[in-house]
C-alpha positions in Angstrom: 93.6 85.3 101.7 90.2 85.8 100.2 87.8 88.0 102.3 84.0 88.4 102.5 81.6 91.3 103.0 82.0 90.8 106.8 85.4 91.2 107.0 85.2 94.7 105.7 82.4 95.4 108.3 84.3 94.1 111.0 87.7 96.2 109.7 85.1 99.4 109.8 83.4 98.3 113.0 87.4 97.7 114.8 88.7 101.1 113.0 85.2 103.1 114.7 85.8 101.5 118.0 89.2 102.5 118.6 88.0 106.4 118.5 86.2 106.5 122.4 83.5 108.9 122.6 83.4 109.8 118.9 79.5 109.9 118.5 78.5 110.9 115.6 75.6 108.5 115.0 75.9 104.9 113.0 78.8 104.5 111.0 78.6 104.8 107.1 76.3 101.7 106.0 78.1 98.9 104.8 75.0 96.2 103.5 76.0 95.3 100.0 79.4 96.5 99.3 79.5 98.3 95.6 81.4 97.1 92.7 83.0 100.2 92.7 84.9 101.0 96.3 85.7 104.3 95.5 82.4 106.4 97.0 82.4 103.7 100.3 85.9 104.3 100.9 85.3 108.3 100.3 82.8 107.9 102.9 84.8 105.7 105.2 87.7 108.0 105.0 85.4 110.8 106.1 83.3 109.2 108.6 86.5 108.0 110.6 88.2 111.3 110.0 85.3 113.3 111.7 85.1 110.7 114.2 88.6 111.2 115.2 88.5 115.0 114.7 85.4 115.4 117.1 87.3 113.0 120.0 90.4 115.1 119.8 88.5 118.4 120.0 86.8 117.0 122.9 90.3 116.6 124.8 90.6 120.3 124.1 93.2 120.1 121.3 93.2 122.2 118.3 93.6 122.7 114.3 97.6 122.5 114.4 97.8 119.4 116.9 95.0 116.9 115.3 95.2 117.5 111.0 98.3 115.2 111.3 96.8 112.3 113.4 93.3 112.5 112.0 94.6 112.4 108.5 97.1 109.3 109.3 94.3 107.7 111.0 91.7 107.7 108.3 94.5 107.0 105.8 95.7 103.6 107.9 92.4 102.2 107.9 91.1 103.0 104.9 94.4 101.7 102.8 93.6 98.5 105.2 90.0 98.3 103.8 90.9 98.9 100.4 92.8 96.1 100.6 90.5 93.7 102.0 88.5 94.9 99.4 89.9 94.1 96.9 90.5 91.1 98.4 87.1 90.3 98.3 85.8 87.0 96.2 86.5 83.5 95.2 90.0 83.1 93.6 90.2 81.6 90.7 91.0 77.7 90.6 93.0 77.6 87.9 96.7 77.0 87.8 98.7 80.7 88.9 102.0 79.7 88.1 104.5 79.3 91.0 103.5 81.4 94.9 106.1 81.8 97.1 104.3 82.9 100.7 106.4 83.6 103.9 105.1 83.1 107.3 106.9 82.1 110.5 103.7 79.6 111.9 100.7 80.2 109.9 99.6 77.0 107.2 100.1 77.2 103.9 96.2 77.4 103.1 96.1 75.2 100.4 92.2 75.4 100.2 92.3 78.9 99.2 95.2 79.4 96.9 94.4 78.3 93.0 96.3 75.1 91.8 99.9 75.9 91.0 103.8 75.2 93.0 103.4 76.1 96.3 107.0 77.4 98.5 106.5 78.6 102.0 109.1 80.2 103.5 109.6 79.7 107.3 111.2 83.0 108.3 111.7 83.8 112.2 110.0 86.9 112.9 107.0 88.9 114.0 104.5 89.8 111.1 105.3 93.6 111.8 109.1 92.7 110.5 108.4 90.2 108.2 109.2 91.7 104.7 112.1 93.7 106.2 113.8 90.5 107.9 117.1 89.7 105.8 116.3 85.9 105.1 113.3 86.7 103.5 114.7 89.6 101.3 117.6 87.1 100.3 114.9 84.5 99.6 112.3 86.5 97.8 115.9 87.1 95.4 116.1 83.4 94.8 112.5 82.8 94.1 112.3 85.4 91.4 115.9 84.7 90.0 114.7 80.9 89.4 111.1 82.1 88.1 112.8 84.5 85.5 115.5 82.1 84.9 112.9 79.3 84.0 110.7 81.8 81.5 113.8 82.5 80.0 114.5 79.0 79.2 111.0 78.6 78.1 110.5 81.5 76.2 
């Protein structure tokens, strides 16, 4: 699903809020995002990690207890802004080809997705589970098998 410029800043502001009594002044300035990610995500990655370092130190814990948590913490949201990043933008309209998309509730956003066959899947389970759950592994199979079947018979 396409995102905007205020998506990523809520992501940022959710990831900042989730470290209690951080500090540590305004978090890195979002405004216009860059073309490039790379330097806003460097920041981001060291913004959050000093904000989580300086709340763990403040519990009284030391260098051998928090490197671990503060790096997997910085890591999580930053790979999770990253890719709203790069979700950023209009798609394009044109035809894609055939999308499968699995879900167990959520609509088939029609609006967003560029002309093309559209399969949803209906699998029962949480979103946490999703791509592990067997149906959807077994069905992922199919989809490709009949995409690479049909470019065969095209080619």
């Amino acid at each position: 699903m396409p995102t905007t410029d205020e998506d990523v800043a809520r992501a940022y502001a959710n990831a900042v809020a989730q470290v209690p009594g951080s500090g540590g002044g305004p978090p890195v300035p979002i405004g216009e995002l860059p073309a490039e990610p790379e330097p806003f995500l460097k920041a981001v990655r060291e913004d959050l990690a000093r904000r989580a370092e300086t709340a763990l130190r403040a519990q009284g814990l030391g260098d051998g207890v928090i490197a671990e948590p503060v790096a997997h913490f910085a890591r999580q949201h930053v790979s999770y802004l990253a890719y709203l990043l790069a979700a950023r933008g209009a798609l394009p309209r044109r035809p894609s080809g055939r999308c499968c998309r699995f879900s167990r509730d959520h609509p088939d956003h029609r609006d967003w997705l560029p002309e093309g066959e559209l399969t949803t899947v209906r699998v029962d389970s949480d979103r946490a589970g999703l791509t592990a759950h067997e149906s959807t592994r077994n069905d992922v199979v199919a989809f490709l098998s009949a995409t690479t079947t049909t470019r065969r018979q095209h080619a």
